[in-house]
matplotlib code that plots the C-alpha trace (Angstrom):
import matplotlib.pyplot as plt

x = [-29.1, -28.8, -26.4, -24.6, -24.0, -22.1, -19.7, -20.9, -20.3, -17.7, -15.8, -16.3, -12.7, -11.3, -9.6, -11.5, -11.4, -12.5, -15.7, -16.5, -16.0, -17.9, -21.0, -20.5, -20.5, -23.6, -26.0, -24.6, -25.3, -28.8, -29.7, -30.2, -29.1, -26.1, -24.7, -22.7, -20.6, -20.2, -17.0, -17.5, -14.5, -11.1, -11.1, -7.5, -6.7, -5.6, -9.1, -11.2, -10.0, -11.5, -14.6, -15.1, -15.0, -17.5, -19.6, -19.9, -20.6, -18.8, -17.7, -19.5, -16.7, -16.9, -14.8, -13.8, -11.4, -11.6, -10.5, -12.2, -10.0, -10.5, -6.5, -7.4, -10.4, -8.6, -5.1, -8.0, -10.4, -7.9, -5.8, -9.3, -10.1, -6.9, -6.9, -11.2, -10.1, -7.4]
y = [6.9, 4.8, 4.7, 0.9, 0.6, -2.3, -2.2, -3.2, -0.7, -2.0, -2.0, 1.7, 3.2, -0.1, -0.5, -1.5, -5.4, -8.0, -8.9, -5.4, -5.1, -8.3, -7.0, -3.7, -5.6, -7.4, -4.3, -2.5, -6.1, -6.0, -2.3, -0.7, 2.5, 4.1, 2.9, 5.5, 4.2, 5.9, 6.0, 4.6, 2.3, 4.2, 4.6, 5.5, 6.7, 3.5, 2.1, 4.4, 1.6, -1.0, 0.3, 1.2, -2.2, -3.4, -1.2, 2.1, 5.2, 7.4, 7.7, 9.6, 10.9, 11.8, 12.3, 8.8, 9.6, 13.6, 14.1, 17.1, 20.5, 22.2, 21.2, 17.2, 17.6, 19.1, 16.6, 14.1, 15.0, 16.2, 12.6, 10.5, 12.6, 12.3, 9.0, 8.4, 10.1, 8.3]
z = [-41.3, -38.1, -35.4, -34.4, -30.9, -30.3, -27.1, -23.5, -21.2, -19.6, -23.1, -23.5, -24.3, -25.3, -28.3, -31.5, -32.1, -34.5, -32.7, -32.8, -36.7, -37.6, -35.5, -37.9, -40.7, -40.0, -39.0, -42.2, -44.2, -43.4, -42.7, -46.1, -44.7, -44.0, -40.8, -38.1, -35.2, -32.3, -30.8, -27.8, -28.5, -28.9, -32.5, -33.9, -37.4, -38.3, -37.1, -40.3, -43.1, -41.1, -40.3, -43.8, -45.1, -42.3, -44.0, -41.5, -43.2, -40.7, -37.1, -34.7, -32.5, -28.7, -25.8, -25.8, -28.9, -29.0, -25.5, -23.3, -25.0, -28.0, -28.8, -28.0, -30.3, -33.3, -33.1, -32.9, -35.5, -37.9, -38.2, -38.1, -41.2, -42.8, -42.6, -43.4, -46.6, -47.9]

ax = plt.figure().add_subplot(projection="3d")
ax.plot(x, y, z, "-o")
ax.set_aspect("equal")
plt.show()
């Protein structure tokens, strides 16, 4: 497993883009292994589809999306993995 980081700093809690999903799809096209992305974009529920067609194998979630309390993290979590599974 590797981990794609793919937003400039000053991106960092931005919202995911187009740009940002074709450079996912290119690392996963030519890695051979499964492909994480960390969330250093603002990845939403409605963010998981696209990322699994680009090719990611899972988000790697951080404060940027989870927020900094244990009540942020679970609302958070819960609808990203609601949403990876459909």
């Amino acid at each position: 497993m590797m981990e794609a980081s793919v937003a400039a700093f000053a991106d960092y809690g931005k919202p995911l883009n187009e740009t940002d999903l074709a450079r996912y799809s290119e690392i996963t096209a030519k890695a051979g292994i499964p492909v994480i992305a960390p969330s250093q974009k603002n990845f939403t529920p409605e963010d998981m589809p696209k990322l699994k067609a680009a090719g990611i194998a899972a988000p790697l979630l951080g404060v940027i999306v989870t927020g900094k309390t244990p009540e942020s993290m679970e609302a958070a979590v819960r609808l990203i993995v609601e949403s990876a599974r459909r």
